[in-house]
N, C-alpha and C positions, 0 to 999 in steps of 0.2 A: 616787683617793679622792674628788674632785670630783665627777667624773663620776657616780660610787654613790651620793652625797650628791642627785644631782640625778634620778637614779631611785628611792627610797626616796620624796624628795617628792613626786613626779609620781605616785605609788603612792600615798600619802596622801592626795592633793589628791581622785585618782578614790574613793579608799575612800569618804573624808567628802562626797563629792558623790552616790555612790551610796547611804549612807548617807539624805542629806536627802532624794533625790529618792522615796526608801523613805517616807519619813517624810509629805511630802508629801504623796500617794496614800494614806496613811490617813488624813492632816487633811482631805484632803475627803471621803473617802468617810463620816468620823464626822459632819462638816460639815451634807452633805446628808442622812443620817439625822437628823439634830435639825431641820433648815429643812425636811423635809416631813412631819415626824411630834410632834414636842418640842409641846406646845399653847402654851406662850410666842411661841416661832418661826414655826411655821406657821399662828395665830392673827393674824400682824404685830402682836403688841404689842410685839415686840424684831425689831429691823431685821435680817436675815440676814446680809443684805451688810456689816453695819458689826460685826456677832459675827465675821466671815471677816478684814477689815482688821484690826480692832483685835487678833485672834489669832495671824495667819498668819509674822507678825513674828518673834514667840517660837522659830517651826522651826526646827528645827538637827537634825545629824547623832546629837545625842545625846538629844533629846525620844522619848519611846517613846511606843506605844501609849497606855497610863494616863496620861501627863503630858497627852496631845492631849485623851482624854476628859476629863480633868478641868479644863483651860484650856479649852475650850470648853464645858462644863457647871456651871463654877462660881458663873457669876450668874442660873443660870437654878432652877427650878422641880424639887426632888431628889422631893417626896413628893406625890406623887395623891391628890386628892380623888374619890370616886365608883366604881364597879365599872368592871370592865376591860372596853373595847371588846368587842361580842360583834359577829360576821362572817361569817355561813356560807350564802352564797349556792347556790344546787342548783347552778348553772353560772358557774366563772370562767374566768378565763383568768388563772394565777399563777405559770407558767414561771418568769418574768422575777425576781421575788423572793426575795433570795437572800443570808438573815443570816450565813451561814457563818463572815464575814470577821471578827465577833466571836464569835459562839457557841463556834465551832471554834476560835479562837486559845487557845493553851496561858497565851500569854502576860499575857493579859490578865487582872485576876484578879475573883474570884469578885464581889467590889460592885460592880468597873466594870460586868460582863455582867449582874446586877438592874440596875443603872439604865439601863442601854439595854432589854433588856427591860420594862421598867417605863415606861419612855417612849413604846415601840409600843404595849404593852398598854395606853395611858389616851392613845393620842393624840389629834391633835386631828382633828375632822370637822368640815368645811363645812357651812354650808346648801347645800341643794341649789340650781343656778342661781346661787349667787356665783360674780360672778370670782376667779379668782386675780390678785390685784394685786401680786405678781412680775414679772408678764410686764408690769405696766404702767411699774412704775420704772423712773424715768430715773435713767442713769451718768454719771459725772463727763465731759465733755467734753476731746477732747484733738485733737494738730494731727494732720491727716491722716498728718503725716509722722515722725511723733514716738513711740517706741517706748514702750506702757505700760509705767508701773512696774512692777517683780517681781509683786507683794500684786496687780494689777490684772492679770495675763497667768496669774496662779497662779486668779485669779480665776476667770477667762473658761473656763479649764480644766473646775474645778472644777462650774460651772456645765453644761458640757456633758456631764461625766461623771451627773449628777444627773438634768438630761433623759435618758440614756441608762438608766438604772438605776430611773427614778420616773413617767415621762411617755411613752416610746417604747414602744409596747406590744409591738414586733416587735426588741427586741432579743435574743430566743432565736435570731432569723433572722441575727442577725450572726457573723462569722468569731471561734470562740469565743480568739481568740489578741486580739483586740481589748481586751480588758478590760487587758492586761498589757501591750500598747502602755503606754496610758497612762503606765507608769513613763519609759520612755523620752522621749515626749513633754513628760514634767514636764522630763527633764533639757532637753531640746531647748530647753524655755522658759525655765528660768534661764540657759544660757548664753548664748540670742540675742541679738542687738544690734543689730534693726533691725525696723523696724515690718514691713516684708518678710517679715523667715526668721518671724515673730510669723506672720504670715497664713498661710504657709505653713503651721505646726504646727496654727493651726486650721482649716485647707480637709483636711487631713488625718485630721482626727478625726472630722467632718463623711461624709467619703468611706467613712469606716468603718460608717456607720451603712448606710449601699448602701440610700439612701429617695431614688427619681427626686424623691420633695415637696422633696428640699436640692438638689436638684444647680441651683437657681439662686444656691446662698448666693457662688458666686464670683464674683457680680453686687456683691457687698455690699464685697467687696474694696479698699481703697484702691488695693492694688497690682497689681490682677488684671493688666493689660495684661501687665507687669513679668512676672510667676507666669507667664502662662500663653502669653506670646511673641505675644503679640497687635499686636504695634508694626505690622506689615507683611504685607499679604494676598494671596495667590498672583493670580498672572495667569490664573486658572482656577478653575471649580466643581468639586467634588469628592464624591466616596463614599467615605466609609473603612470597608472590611472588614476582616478577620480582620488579613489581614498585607497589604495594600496600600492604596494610596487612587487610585482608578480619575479618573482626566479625564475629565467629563461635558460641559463647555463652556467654551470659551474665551473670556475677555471681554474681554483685548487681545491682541489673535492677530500682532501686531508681534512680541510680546517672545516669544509663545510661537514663534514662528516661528525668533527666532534662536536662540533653547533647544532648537528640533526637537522642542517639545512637542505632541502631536495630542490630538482627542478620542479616548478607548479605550486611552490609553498607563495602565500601572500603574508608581505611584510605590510602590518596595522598599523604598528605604535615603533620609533625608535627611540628609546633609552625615555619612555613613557611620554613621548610625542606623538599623537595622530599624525601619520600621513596626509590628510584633508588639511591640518594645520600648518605644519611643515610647508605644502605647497604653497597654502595664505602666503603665509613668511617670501618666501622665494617671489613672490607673482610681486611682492612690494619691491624689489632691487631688478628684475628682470623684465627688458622690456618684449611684448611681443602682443600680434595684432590681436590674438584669439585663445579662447582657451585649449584648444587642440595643438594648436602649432606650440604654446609656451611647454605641455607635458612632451610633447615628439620631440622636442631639443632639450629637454631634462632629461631625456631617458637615452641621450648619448653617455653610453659609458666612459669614453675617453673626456670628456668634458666635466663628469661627476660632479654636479650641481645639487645632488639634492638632501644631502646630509646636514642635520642641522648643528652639528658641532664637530672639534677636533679630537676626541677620544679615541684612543686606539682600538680600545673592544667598546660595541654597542649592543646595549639590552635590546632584542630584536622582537617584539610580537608577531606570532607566526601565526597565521589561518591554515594550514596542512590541507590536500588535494579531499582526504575524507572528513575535512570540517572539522579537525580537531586543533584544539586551540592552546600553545604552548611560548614559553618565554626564550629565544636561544639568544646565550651570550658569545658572542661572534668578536673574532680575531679580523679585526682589516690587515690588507698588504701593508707594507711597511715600505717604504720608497727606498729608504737607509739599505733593506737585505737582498744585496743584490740580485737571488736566487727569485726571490716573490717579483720584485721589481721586472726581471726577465721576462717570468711568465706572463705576467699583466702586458706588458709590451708587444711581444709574438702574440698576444692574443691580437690586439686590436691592431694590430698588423695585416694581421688574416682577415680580420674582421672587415678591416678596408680591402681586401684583396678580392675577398670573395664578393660585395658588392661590386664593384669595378667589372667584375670576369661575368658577371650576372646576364644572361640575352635567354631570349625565346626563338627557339627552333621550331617552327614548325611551317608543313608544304604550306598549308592556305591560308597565310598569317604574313605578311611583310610585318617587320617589329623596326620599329626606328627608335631607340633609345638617346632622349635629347642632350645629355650629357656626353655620349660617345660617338656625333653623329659625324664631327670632322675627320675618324677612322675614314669613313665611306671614300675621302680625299688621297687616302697613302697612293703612294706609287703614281698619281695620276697628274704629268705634266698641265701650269695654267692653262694652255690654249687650247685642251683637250677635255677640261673640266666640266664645259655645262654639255657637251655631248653625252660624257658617263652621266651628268645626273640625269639625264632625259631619257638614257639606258635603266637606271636604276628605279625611277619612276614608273615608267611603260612597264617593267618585271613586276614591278609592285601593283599599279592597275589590274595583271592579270590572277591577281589574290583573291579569296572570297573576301578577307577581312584586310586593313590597314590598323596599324596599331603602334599610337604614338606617345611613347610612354614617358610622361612631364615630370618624373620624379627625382627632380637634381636642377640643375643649373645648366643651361644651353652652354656646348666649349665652341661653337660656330656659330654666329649668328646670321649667318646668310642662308643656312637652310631650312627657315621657315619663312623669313622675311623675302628672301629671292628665290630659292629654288621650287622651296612647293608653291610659292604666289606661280610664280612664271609655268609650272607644268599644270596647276589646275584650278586656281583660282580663277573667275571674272575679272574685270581689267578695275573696276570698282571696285573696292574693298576695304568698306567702311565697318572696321568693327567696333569700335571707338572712340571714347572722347578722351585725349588728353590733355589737361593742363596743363601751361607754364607758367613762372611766374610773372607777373604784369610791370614791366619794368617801370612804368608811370604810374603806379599805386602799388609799393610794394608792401604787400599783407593782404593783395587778391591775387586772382588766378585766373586767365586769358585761355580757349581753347587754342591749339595750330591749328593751320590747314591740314588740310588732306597731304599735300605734295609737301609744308615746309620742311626740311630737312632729312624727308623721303623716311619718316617715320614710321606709314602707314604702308607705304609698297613702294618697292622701286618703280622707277621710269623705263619702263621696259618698249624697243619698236616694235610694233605689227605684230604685237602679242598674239598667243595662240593660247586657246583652255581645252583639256583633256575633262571633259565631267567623270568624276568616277561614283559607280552605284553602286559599288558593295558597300558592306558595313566600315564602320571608321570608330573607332574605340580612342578616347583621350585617357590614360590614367595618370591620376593626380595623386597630392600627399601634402604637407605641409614643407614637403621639400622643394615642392610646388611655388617658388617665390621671385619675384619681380619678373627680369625679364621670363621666366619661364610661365608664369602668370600671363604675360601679357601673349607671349608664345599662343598661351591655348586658348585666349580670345581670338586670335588671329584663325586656327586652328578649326574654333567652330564656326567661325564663318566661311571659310572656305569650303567648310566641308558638313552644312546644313544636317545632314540625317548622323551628325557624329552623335556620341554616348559620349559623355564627360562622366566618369566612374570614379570611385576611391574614396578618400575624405579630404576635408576642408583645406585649404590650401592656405598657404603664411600669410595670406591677406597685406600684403606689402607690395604693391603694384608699380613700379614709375622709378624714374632715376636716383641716383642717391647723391644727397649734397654732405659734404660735412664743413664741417666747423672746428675751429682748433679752441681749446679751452687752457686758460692759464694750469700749469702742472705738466704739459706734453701731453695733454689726453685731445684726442680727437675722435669728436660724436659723429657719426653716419645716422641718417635720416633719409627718409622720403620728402624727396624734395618738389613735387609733382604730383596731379591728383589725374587718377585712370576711372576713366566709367566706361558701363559698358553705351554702347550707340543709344539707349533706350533712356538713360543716366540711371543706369543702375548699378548701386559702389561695389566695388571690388574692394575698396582699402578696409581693413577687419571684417570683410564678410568671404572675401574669397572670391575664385570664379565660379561662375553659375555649373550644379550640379545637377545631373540625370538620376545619378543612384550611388546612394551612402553606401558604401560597406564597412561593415563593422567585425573585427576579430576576436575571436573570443581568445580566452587563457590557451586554450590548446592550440590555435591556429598560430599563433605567438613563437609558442614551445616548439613547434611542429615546422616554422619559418617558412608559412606557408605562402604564396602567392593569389588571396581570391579573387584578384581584378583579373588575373590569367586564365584562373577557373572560370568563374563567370563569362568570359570573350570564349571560350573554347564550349562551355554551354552553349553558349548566343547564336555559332554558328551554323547557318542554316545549311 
């Protein structure tokens, strides 16, 4: 009889916990309807965050629907002054948009659905060019190590759900099972008990969003090391593919020596983990647009994401170069010895050194490298500036090839947006659709003009174009991301007969907004949807490509260059 008495309660405890965590995922979902649409709330004359505390309390397994609306809507504003918002843009973008959760509910009854309707219909609209001063408030302060309260983790949730629903323009593009997470999530967050399993639930909600703009939010981590087994870094450089991670370089060749570790060996299983799994794992707390882009930023050494525990030595499965198959138990660095520590450090030192110092020399080849392009600037007084570029140009027209290699992040942004529009672009230069967000419906997306905010090309007088007819090579990578994304849309339009070469690019196109979340974390996103002029997506697909190249294990080893091969091929 005991026993029965103690499953009956175990049965109740889960009923009334699935119950609240039901409950919960309406209280925000109602929550963030009123804080970006209510004109009290959205207005900041009534503080959101402190309508969310002073309410969230109340929850329980038995608050319904109607109880949530009405606890959250009783000190605010029931009847409209003025005619109903009017919004009909020729072109949006309104996927994302999506009242169902009330309209549709049975349960909800016929006044609750007029005053949420009634609330859209007369909400509130921005001046144009205000901030929103959300994203500026600051949250309660707490110890790094110290788990937020309920009301402050239900918070941080709720807040993300809200960016995801009102501000992500590309959440159509999300896994449409994500929405229904949440429930789970909510529970995961009332039961947790440590600032830890707390990060975890948000590196995970984050990961759902699959926007390369978050995948550094596990930077923001208190516990990231912790999370992501960062404690200790293999005695070697690495590539992780599909289902192995390949030995590129040895950087203390002792340890790897008694491990029987070589360059070209593939790591299978660590400490009887597939690889293929292992990355599952990761691809759940890590956000990023594509599967290309999420392994090319795991397989930065210095960031060492892909270990799946904190063990000093790892039972390693090795595939060896002639297919022989062997277990080495492997010593990691030790951060503590100073000696390993050193060497790990000078490596990736160099490691950045020698990228940076990286250029193509050759006669009939102009290289523009987008990362290092404001060099071309040193020594050269302003008033003197666009004559060198029109110098530096004219030298470059007389190339057989141009070659403008997108593999990094632009450090100047006027020399594709102004100088190469102004020496060879057409005075039109429409490569593009951008969206913003629609300050009169927020949770769609409005395209600019051409000229708004001179996004698309500067206002240049009595413009002149230089056509150039040699070849034009773009190479791309997943390093390939936002503005340099939008760089090489620009790019091929100016320059019709270009090759766009390399692989898939971070699929994260368009400005980045963030959001502050209770704990000091603040989430960067894509805040803006980019298509190409034909509306064809760039966000998780990349920019449009000519020809894939693909590296084998030796080209890897061998740190070879074949977008450089291939162009030096190509030349006629």
């Amino acid at each position: 009889m005991k026993n029965i008495f103690i499953v009956f309660l175990v049965m109740a405890v889960h009923t009334a916990v699935g119950a609240q965590k039901g409950n919960y995922v309406y209280f925000m979902k109602t929550w963030n309807f009123i804080q970006y649409y209510h004109p009290d709330v959205a207005s900041g004359k009534k503080d959101a965050d402190s309508l969310f505390l002073i309410t969230v309390g109340k929850i329980n397994e038995k608050t319904d629907e109607n109880a949530i609306i009405t606890l959250l809507s009783q000190n605010l504003t029931h009847k409209f002054s003025g005619i109903p918002v009017t919004d009909n843009p020729k072109d949006v973008l309104a996927v994302n948009q999506n009242f169902k959760w009330f309209q549709k509910n049975k349960r909800i009854t016929p006044g609750n659905k007029q005053l949420l309707n009634d609330i859209y219909n007369h909400r509130f609209i921005a001046e144009p060019g205000n901030k929103d001063k959300r994203s500026e408030k600051k949250t309660p302060e707490f110890k790094k190590d110290e788990n937020l309260p309920l009301a402050y983790r239900i918070l941080a949730l709720a807040k993300l759900q809200g960016t995801i629903d009102y501000l992500y323009p590309h959440k159509y593009l999300m896994d449409k099972k994500a929405e229904m997470y949440f429930s789970d999530w909510i529970e995961q967050a009332v039961r947790c008990t440590s600032r830890k399993d707390f990060e975890i639930i948000l590196t995970k909600v984050v990961a759902a969003m699959e926007d390369t703009h978050s995948f550094k939010f596990y930077n923001e981590l208190n516990e990231k090391n912790e999370i992501f087994h960062r404690l200790y870094f293999p005695p070697f450089d690495y590539v992780i593919k599909d289902n192995y991670i390949l030995v590129t370089e040895l950087l203390l060749p002792e340890i790897c020596s008694k491990a029987n570790i070589h360059v070209g060996d593939r790591i299978t299983e660590v400490n009887g983990q597939s690889v293929r799994e292992i990355i599952k794992q990761k691809k759940e707390l890590l956000s990023a647009s594509n599967p290309e882009t999420l392994l090319y930023m795991m397989s930065d050494f210095q960031r060492n994401l892909i270990w799946p525990d904190d063990q000093s030595r790892k039972d390693l499965k090795i595939q060896s170069k002639d297919h022989k198959t062997y277990h080495a138990d492997t010593e990691f660095v030790n951060f503590t010895d100073k000696q390993q520590r050193a060497v790990v450090t000078e490596y990736i030192q160099n490691k950045t050194r020698r990228r940076q110092q990286y250029k193509i020399d050759h006669q009939d080849i102009a290289y523009f490298k987008i990362n290092d392009v404001f060099s071309l600037t040193d020594n050269i007084p302003d008033e003197k500036l666009d004559d060198h570029m029109e110098t530096v140009f004219k030298d470059a027209s007389s190339k057989k090839a141009i070659v403008f290699d997108m593999r990094g992040y632009p450090d100047w942004g006027g020399f594709v947006f102004h100088y190469v529009y102004k020496y060879f672009s057409p005075v039109e230069n429409h490569f593009g659709k951008y969206y913003k967000p629609n300050i009169k419906n927020i949770g769609t997306y409005i395209p600019i003009s051409y000229k708004e905010f001179g996004t698309y090309y500067p206002d240049i007088k009595n413009k002149t174009m230089h056509p150039y007819k040699g070849q034009v090579f773009l190479i791309v990578n997943p390093e390939t991301l936002s503005m340099s994304e939008w760089n090489t849309m620009n790019l091929q339009n100016v320059f019709p007969q270009a090759k766009t070469i390399g692989q898939r690019t971070a699929g994260a196109d368009g400005d980045i907004r963030t959001v502050k979340l209770p704990g000091n974390y603040t989430l960067e996103f894509t805040g803006n949807g980019i298509f190409y002029y034909d509306n064809t997506q760039t966000q998780k697909v990349g920019v449009k490509m000519d020809e894939y190249i693909q590296y084998s294990d030796n080209d890897m080893i061998k740190k070879k260059d074949l977008e450089l091969e291939r162009i030096l091929k190509g030349l006629n």
